[in-house]
C-alpha positions as CSV (number, residue, x, y, z in Angstrom):
1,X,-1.4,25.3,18.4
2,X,-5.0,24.9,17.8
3,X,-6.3,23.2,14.4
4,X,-9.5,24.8,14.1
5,X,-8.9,27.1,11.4
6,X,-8.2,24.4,9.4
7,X,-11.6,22.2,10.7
8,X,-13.4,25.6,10.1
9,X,-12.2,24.9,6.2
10,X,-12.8,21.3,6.2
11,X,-15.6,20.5,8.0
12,X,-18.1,22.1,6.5
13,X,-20.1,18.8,4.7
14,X,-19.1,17.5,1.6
15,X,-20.9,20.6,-0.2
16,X,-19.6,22.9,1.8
17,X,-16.1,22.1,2.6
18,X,-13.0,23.8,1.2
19,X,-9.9,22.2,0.7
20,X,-6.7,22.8,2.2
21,X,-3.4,23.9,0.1
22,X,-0.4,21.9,0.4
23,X,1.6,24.1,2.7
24,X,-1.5,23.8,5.1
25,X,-2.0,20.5,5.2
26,X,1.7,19.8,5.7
27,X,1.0,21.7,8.7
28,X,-2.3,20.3,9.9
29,X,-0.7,17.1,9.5
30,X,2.8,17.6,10.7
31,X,0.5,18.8,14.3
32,X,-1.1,15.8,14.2
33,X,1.7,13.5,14.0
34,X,3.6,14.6,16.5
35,X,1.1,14.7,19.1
36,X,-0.2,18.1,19.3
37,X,-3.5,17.8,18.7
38,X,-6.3,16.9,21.6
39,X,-8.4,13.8,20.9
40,X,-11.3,15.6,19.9
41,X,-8.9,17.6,17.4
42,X,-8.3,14.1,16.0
43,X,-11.6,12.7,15.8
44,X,-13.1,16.1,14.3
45,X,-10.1,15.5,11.7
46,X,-10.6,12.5,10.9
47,X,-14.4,12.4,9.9
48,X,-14.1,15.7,8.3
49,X,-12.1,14.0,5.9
50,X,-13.7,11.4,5.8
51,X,-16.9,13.3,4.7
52,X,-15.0,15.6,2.2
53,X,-12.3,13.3,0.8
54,X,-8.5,14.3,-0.1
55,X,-7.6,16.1,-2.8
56,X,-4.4,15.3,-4.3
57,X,-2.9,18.9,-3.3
58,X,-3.9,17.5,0.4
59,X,-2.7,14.2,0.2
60,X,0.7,15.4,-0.9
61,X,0.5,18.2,1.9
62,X,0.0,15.2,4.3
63,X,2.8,13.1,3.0
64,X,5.2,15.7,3.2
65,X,4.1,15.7,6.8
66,X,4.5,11.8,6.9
67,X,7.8,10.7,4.5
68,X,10.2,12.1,7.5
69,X,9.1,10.8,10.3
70,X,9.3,7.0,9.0
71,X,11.9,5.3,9.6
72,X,14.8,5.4,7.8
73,X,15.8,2.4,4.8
74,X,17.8,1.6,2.3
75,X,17.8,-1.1,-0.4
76,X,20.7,-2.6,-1.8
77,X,18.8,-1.9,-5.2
78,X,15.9,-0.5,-6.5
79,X,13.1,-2.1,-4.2
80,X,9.2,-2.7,-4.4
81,X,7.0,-2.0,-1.7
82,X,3.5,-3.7,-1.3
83,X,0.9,-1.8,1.5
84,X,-0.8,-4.5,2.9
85,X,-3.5,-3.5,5.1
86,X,-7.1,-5.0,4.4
87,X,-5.9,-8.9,5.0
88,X,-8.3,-11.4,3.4
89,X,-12.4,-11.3,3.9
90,X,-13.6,-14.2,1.4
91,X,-10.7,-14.5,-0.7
92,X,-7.2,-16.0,0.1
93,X,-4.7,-13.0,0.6
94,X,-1.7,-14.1,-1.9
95,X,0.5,-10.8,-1.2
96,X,2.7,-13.0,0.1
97,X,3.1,-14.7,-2.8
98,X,3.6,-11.5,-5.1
99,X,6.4,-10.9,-2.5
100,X,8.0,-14.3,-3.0
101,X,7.9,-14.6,-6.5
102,X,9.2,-10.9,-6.7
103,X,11.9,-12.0,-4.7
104,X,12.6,-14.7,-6.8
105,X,13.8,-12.2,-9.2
106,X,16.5,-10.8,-7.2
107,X,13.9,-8.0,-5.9
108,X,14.5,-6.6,-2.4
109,X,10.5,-6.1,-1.6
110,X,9.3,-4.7,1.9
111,X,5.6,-5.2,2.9
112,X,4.4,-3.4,5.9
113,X,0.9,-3.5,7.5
114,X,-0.8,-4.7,10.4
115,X,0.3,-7.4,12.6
116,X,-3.0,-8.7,13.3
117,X,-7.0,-8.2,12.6
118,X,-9.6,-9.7,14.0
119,X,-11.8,-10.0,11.1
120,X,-9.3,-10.8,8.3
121,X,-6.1,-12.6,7.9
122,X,-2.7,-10.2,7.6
123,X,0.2,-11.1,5.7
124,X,2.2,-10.3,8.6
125,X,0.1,-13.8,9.9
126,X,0.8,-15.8,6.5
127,X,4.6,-14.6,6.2
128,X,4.9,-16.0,9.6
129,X,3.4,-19.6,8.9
130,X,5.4,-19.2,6.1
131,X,8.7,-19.3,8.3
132,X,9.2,-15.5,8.2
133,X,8.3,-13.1,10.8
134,X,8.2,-9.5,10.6
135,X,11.4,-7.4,11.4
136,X,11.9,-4.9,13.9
137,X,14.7,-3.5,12.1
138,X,16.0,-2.0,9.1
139,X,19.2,-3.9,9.2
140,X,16.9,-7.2,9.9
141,X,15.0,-6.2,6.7
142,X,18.7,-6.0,4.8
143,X,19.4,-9.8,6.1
144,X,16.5,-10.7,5.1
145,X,16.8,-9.5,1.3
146,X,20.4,-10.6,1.4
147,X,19.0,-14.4,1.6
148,X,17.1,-13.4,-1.6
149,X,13.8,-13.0,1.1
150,X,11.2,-10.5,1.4
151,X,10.8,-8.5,4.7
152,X,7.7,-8.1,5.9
153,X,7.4,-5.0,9.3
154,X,4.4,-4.0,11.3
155,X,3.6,-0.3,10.4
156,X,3.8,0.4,14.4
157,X,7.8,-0.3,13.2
158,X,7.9,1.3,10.1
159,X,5.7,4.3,11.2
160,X,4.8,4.6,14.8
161,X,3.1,7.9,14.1
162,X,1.3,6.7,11.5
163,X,0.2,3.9,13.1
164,X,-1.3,6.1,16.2
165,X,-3.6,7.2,13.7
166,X,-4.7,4.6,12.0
167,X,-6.0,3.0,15.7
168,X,-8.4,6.0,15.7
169,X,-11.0,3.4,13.2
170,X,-11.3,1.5,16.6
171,X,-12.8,4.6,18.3
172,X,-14.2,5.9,15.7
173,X,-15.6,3.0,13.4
174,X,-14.3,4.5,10.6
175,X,-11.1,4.5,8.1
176,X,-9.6,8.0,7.9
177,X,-7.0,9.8,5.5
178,X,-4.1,7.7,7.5
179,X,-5.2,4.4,5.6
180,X,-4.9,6.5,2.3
181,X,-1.5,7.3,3.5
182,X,-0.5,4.2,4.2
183,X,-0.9,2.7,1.4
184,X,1.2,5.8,-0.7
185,X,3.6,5.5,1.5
186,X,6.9,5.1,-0.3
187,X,8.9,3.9,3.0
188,X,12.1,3.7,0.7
189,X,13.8,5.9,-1.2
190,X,13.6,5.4,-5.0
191,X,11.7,2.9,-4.3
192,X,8.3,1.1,-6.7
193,X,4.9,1.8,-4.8
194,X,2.3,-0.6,-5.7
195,X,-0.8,1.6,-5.1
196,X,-4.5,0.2,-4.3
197,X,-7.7,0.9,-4.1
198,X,-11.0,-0.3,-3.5
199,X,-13.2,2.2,-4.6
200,X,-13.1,3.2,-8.4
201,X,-13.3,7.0,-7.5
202,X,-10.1,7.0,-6.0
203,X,-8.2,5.9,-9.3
204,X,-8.6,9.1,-10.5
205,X,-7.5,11.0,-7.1
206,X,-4.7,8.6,-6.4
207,X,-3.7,8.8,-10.4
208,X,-2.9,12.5,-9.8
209,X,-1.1,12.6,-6.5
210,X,1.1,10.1,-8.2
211,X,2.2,12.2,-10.7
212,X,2.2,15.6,-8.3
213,X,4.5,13.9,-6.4
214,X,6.5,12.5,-10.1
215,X,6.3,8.7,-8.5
216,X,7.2,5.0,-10.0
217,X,4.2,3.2,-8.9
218,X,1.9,0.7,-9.7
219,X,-1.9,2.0,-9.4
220,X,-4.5,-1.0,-9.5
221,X,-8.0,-1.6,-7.8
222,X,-6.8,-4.3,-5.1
223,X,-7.9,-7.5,-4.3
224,X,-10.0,-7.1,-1.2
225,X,-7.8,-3.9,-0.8
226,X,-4.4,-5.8,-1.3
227,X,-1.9,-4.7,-3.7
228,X,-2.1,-8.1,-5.6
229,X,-4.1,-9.1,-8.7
230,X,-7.2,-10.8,-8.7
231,X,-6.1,-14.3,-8.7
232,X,-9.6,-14.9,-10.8
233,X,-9.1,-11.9,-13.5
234,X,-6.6,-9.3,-14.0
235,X,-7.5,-5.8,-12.8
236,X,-6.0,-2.9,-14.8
237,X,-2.6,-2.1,-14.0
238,X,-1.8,1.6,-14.6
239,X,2.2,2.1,-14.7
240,X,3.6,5.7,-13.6
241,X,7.4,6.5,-14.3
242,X,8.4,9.3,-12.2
243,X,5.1,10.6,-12.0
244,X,4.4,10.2,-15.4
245,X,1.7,7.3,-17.0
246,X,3.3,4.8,-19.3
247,X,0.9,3.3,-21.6
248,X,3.3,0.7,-23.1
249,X,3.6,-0.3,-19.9
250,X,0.0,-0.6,-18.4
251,X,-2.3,-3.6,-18.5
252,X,-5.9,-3.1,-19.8
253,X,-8.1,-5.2,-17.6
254,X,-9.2,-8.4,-18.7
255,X,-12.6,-8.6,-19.9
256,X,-15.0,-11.2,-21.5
257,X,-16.1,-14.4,-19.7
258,X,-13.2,-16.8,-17.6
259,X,-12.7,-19.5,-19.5
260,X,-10.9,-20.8,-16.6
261,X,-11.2,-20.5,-12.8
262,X,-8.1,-21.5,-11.0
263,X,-7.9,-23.7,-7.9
264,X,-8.4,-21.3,-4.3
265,X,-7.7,-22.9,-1.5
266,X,-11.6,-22.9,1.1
267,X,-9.9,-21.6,4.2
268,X,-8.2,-18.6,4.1
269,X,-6.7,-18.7,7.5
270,X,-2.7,-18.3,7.3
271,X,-1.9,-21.7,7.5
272,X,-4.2,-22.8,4.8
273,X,-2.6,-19.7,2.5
274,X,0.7,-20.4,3.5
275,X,0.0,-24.3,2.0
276,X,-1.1,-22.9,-1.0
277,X,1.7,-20.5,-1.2
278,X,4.2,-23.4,-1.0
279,X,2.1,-25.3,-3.7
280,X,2.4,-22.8,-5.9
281,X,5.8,-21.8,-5.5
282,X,7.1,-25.2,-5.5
283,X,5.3,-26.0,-9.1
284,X,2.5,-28.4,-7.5
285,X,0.0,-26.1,-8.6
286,X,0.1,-23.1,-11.4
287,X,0.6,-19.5,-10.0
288,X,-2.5,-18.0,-11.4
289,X,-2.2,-16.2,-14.8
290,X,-2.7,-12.3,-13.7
291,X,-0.6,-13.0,-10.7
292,X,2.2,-13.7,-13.1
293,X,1.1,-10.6,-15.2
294,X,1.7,-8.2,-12.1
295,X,5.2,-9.6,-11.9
296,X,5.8,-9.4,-15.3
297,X,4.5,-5.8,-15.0
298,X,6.1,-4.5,-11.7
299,X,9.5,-5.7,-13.4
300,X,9.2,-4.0,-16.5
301,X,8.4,-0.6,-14.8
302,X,11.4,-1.5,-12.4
303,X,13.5,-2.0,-15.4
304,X,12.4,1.4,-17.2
305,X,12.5,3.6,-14.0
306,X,16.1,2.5,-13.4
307,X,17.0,3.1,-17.4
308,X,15.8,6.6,-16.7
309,X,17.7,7.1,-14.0
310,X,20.9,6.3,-15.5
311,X,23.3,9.3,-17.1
């Protein structure tokens, strides 16, 4: 089945463009996923969107497409999942750590993501110099949390769908709606979503699919467009609780001048992170103030989604 009524909606400029309702872009997406669509279908998708941008109604439209064809988890309790797909440019990517230190706290946490990049260091790379490798399982991923560990899988795992689409930015140059998706993916059930962006205009789309689609998440503006604070100065931590915003439980961002900058490492290749990680989590060196924060944070809205929950 052809997609071009929908392209004919779509891809009409950012002026022009209409957007899809939910039902049709469950469809558009559900096509695209499962390998119906022609490459130039694809491409012709993909920078449409790009152009236009998703609107909430869309992006749930897409998930709906998206949540059933991932593969299938449990957690042995409530679990937090961290997107990690942007790696570290200047800065030293410490999702690991946010893993670890969640995990310290009896958390099962999955991060999934790329293995590799060739312009940025994955977390897939540090977890490994770190002594754990990704898992190509879900029962892998359950050992691993049983040892009080987090699991770390490539999205090609997790997603393979998913994944097909985010390889289009090597033909095409350019992110598409599948790195959006990827990082609202809930991958498990009942599970806490930390949600990130990079660009401020997305707070406000992102904000309301997260509460059209009555989520526990985490919404923050990322660190290089990882799901962990700014090891420097806390970003603003909005809290959701089934979809809705929890003001007692959000973070204001932290203004006014640092009176303090802590100790980064100069590399940020994984081996140089992966030292730093062990510094810090073996009390050699303080984990950085709004690091802490986001733990503090993430286990407080754990803790008030699962009180919700119970009868």
């Amino acid at each position: 089945m052809s997609i071009a009524p929908y392209l004919r909606e779509i891809g009409r400029g950012k002026e022009g463009a209409r957007d899809l309702p939910r039902d049709k872009a469950f469809d558009l997406m559900s096509q695209l996923l499962d390998g119906q669509l022609s490459d130039i279908e694809k491409g012709g998708f993909a920078l449409a969107m790009r152009i236009k941008g998703e609107t909430p109604e869309e992006l749930a439209g897409f998930m709906d497409a998206v949540v059933p064809r991932t593969l299938a988890f449990q957690a042995p309790s409530p679990a937090i999942v961290l997107p990690s797909y942007n790696g570290a440019r200047k800065l030293p990517n410490l999702t690991p750590l946010l893993a670890l230190l969640l995990a310290r706290e009896g958390v099962p946490v999955l991060v999934h993501g790329p293995l590799t990049d060739s312009a940025r260091t994955t977390s897939a790379e540090i977890f490994a110099a770190l002594g754990l490798p990704p898992v190509a399982t879900a029962g892998e991923a359950q050992t691993r949390w049983a040892s009080g560990q987090p699991a770390f899988m490539a999205v090609d795992v997790l997603h393979p769908p998913l994944a097909a689409l985010l390889a289009l930015r090597a033909v095409l140059g350019l992110r598409n709606s599948g790195h959006t998706l990827a990082k609202l993916l809930p991958a498990i059930p009942g599970a806490l979503r930390v949600v990130n962006h990079t660009h401020p205009e997305y707070a406000t789309s992102l904000g309301a699919f997260l509460a059209q689609t009555q989520a526990t998440a985490m919404l923050m503006r990322g660190t290089e467009g990882e799901p962990v604070a700014d090891a420097r100065r806390l970003p603003a931590l909005r809290c959701f609780v089934h979809g809705i915003p929890d003001d007692t439980l959000s973070v204001e961002a932290q203004g006014g001048s640092l009176l303090e900058v802590p100790d980064l490492p100069p590399a940020i290749d994984a081996p140089a992170t992966a030292a730093f990680i062990r510094s810090l989590l073996a009390g050699a060196l303080p984990v950085p103030a709004p690091i802490i924060r986001q733990v503090n944070c993430l286990m407080a809205l754990r803790e008030r989604a699962s009180q919700q929950l119970r009868p």
